[in-house]
N, C-alpha and C positions, 0 to 999 in steps of 0.2 A: 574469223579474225581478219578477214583480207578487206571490210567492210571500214572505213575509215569515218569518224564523224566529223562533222565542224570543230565538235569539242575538243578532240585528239589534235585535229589538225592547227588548232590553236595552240594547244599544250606544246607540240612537237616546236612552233615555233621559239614560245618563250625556253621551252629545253635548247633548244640550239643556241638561242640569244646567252643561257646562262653556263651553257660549255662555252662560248668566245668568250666568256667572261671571264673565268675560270682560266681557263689557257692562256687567255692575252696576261691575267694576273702574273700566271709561273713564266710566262715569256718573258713580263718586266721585271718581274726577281732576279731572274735569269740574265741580262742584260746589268742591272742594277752590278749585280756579281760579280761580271767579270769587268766593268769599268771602275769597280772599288779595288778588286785585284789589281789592277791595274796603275791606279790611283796611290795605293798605300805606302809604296815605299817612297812617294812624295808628301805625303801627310801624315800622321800615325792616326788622329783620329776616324781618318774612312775606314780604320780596321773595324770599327762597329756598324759602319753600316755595311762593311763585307759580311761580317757573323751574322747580321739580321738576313738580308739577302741571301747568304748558303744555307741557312737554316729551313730557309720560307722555302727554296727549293726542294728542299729535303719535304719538308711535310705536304707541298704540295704533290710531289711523287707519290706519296708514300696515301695521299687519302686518294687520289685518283686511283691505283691500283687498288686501293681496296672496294673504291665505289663501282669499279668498270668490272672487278672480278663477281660482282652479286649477277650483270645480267651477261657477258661476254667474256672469251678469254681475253685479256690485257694482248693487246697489238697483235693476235691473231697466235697467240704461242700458249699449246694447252698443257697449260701447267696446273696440275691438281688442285682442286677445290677455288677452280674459278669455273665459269656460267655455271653458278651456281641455281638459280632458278631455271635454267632452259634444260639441264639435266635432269631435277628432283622436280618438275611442272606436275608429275601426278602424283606423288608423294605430298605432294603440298595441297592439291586440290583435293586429297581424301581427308586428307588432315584439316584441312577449313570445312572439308563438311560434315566428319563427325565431331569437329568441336559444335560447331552451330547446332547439330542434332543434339547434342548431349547436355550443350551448358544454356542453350537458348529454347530448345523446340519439345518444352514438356510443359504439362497448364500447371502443373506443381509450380515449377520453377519460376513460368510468366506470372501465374496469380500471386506467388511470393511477392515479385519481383515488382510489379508494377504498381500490387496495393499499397505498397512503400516507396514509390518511385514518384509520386504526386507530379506526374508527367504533366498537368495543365499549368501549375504553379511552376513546376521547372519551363516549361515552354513558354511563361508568360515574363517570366525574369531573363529569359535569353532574348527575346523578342523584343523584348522593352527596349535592350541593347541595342542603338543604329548600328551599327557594325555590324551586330549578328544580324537585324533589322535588312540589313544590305547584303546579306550573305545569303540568308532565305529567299529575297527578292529576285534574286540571281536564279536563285532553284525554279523559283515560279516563270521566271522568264521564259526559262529551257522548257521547261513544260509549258508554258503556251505557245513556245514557237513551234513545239514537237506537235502540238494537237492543229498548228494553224499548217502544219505541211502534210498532213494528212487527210486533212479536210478535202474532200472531190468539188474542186474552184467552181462545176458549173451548177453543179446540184445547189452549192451555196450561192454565187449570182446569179441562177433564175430562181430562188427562193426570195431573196432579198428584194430583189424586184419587183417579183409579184406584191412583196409584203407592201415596200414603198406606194406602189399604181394605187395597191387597195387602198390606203390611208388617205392617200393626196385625191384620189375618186371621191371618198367619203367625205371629206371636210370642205367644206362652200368656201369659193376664192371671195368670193364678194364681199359678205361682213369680215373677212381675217384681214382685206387690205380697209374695211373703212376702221377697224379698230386700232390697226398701225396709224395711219394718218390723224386720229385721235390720240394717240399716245403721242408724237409729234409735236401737234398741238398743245398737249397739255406741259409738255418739257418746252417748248419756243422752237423748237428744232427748225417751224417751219419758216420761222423769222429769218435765222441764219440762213434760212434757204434764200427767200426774197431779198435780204438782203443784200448776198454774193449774184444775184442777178440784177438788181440796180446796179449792182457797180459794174458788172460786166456791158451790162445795156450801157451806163455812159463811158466806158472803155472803147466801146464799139462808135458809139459815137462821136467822139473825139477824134479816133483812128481815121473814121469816113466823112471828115468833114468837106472836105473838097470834093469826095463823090458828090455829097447830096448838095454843095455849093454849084458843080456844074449838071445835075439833074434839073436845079431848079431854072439856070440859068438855058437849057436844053426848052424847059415848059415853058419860060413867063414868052408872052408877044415879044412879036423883033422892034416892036416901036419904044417897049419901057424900057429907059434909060438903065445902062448897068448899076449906076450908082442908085435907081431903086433899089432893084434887084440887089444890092449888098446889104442895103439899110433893111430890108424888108425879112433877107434872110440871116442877117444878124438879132432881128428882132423875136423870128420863131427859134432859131438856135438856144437863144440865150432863154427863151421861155422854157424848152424843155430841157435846157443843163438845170434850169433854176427849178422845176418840179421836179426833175429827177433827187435834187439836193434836198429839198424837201421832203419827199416821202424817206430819204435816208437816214434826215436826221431827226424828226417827230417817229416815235413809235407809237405814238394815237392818230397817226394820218388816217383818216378817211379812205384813203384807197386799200391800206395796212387792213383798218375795219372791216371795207368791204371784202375785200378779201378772204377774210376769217370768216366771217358770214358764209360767204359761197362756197368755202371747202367743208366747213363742216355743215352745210345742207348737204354737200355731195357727200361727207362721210355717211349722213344720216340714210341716205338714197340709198347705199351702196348693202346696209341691212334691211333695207324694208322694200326698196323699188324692186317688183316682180322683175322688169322691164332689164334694169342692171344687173340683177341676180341670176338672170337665163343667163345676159351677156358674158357673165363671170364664167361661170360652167361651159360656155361655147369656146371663151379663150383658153378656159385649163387643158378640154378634152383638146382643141388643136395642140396645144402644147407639146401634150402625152404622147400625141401622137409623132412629131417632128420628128424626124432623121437624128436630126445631132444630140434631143433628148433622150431617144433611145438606145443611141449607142453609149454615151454617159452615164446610162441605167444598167445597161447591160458592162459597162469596164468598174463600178463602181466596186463591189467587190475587191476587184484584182488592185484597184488604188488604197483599200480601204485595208488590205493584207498587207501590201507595200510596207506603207504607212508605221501599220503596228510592226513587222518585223523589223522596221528601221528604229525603231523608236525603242525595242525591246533591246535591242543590239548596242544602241546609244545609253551607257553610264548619266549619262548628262541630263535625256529625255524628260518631256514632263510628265510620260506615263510611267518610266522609272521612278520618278522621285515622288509620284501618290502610290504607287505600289507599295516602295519603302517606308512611305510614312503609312499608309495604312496599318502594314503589316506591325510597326511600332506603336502604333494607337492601341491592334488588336493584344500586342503583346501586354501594356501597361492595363488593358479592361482584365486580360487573364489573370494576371499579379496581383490584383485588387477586388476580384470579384471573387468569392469559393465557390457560389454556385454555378457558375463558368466554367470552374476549376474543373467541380463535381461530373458536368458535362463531359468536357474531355478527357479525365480518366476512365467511364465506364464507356464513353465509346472505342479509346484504346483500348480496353481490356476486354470485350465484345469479340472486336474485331481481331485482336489475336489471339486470342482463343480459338475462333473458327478458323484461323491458318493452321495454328498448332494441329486439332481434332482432323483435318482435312488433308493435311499438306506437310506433313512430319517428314513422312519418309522422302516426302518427292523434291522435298527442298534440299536435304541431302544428297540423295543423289543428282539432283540437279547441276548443285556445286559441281560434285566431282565428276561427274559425265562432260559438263563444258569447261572445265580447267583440262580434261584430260582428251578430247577435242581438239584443242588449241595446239597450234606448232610452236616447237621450244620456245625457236628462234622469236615469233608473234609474240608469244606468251611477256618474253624478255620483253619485247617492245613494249606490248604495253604498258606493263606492269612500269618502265622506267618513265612513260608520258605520262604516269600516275604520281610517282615521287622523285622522280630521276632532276627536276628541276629543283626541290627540295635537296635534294642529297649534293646538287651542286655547292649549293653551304659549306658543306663538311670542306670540299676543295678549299675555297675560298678561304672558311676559317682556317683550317690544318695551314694553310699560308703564313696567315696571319701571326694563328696562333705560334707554329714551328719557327718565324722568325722572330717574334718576343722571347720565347724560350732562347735561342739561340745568342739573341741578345744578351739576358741575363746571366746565359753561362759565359760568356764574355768578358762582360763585365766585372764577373764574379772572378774569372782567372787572371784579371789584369788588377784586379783590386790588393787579389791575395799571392801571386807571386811577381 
């Protein structure tokens, strides 16, 4: 019991969040109360909202003692037939595990119970439910996050590694990039490419026109007059803004053509040229080998768990929301298929059968050995980070409810005398 999980430790908070809740509630009753008392013999009608307010306080007392006396004595004062679980902790753990032996753990009672129980058809109409869809998903989260913290991180990253080296060893770099560059080509991709480099080229150009204005002016003899020298480099300037413009705006240019031509002979090289195809192989193996790739290879793992436990933890993720839709796909194929159905009830009935034949006695006393294990006090606790935020309800309502009541008898004695 002294072993605390994430899960508990989450519970524990939303239980505290739902006693300030609760509390802050009978605090404002309580406030409300004594400013309507206070109020009334200037108003008459704040006398109803004094009866609603003393009432609410009333029933909020009166459910919080009854909720605190199941796992504590009430403000530390033991008054009989409060901690009520921390006293009766093994009374209760023999009693949960001869009902389970008695009403659950005989193959009479399973093989009744579950030839009638059409457990795939019921699993496939709960499933079908997103809500329950989302509840199950939650289940499966925990258990991959319980299986991903258990996992030995290095056994799995030099597995992984190994796995990756061998694949990317086996598959030729050479024809995977001439078939990308073909797929390129075949979508324009590589257009949009050349294209965003005409215009950068005369971006550039424009930008340095005074450099290349006084380069040329740096070359031409000291004898030719400047005013050549402008005319002359206005004359190449403007020729290649005007071919730059050109090849931008025909997309049958000639140089566009030649272009496509010489990549896809290089595509074509890149499958068949021995010559390219060593080269391919000589740049992966350096690759493999670099520093910064193999330490990448060796953290990918630890990014790659990261990842999923962040993602499992996130409501919102997009491996939450295919989990949940899976699980609601799988639900509606159960609902509608019988032979599906037929599936999951003989493997349920299989497999609990072999616990029942196997594990009768020991699941019994399992129960009650680790209920009876447990400290009172622990036992309380947990047992309250189980339903203890639930049972906060009862406060809130008993509020609620006790000052409506309280209201009506009010109203009902102001009616009638």
């Amino acid at each position: 019991m002294d072993v605390i999980s994430a899960a508990d430790l989450e519970r524990r908070g939303a239980l505290r969040k739902m006693k300030i809740g609760a509390t802050a509630l009978l605090v404002a009753v309580t406030v409300v109360f004594f400013i309507a008392r206070w109020q009334q013999q200037y108003h008459g009608w704040v006398g109803y909202i004094r009866a609603f307010a003393e009432a609410s306080m009333v029933g909020a007392l009166a459910d919080w003692f009854a909720v605190s006396a199941l796992f504590k004595h009430p403000l530390g004062i033991p008054i009989p037939h409060t901690a009520i679980i921390p006293h009766r902790k093994d009374q209760i753990g023999r009693s949960l595990g001869d009902f389970v032996q008695t009403n659950f753990l005989t193959r009479e009672v399973l093989d009744e119970r579950l030839a009638s129980a059409n457990v795939g058809k019921r699993l496939g109409d709960w499933l079908a439910d997103e809500r329950n869809a989302n509840k199950a998903g939650e289940g499966v989260t925990d258990l991959l996050r319980g299986a991903l913290e258990v996992l030995d991180d290095r056994d799995v990253s030099s597995s992984l590694e190994t796995l990756i080296e061998r694949r990317v060893r086996a598959t030729p770099v050479a024809p995977l990039v001439g078939r990308a560059i073909d797929l390129a080509m075949e979508g324009g991709h590589h257009q949009r490419l050349f294209d965003a480099m005409m215009t950068g080229l005369g971006s550039f150009i424009e930008e340095n026109r005074a450099t290349f204005r006084a380069r040329l002016e740096h070359e031409s003899p000291w004898w030719v007059p400047e005013s050549i020298d402008d005319r002359l480099f206005a004359k190449i300037y403007g020729a290649v803004r005007g071919f730059l413009a050109d090849v931008g705006a025909d997309s049958n240019h000639e140089l566009r053509q030649a272009m496509d031509a010489r990549v896809a002979t290089f595509a074509d090289r890149l499958r068949t040229d021995p010559a390219l195809l060593a080269k391919g192989e000589e740049l992966k193996l350096e690759l493999l080998a670099h520093p910064d790739v193999r330490a990448w290879l060796g953290s990918l793992w630890g990014e790659v768990k990261r990842n999923t436990v962040a993602a499992l933890d996130d409501p919102g993720s997009e491996l939450r929301h295919r989990l949940d839709v899976s699980l609601t796909s799988l639900g509606r194929r159960l609902a509608a298929e019988p032979a599906l159905q037929a599936k999951v009830d003989d493997w349920v009935l299989r497999a609990a059968g072999h616990v029942v034949d196997h594990y009768r006695g020991e699941v019994a006393d399992l129960i009650a050995g680790t209920v009876a294990k447990w400290d009172g006090a622990a036992t309380a606790e947990r047992l309250e980070l189980q339903v203890g935020r639930d049972l906060q309800f009862i406060r809130i309502n008993g509020t609620i409810v006790g000052g409506l009541a309280g209201l009506v008898i009010y109203t009902a004695s102001q009616l009638l005398f």
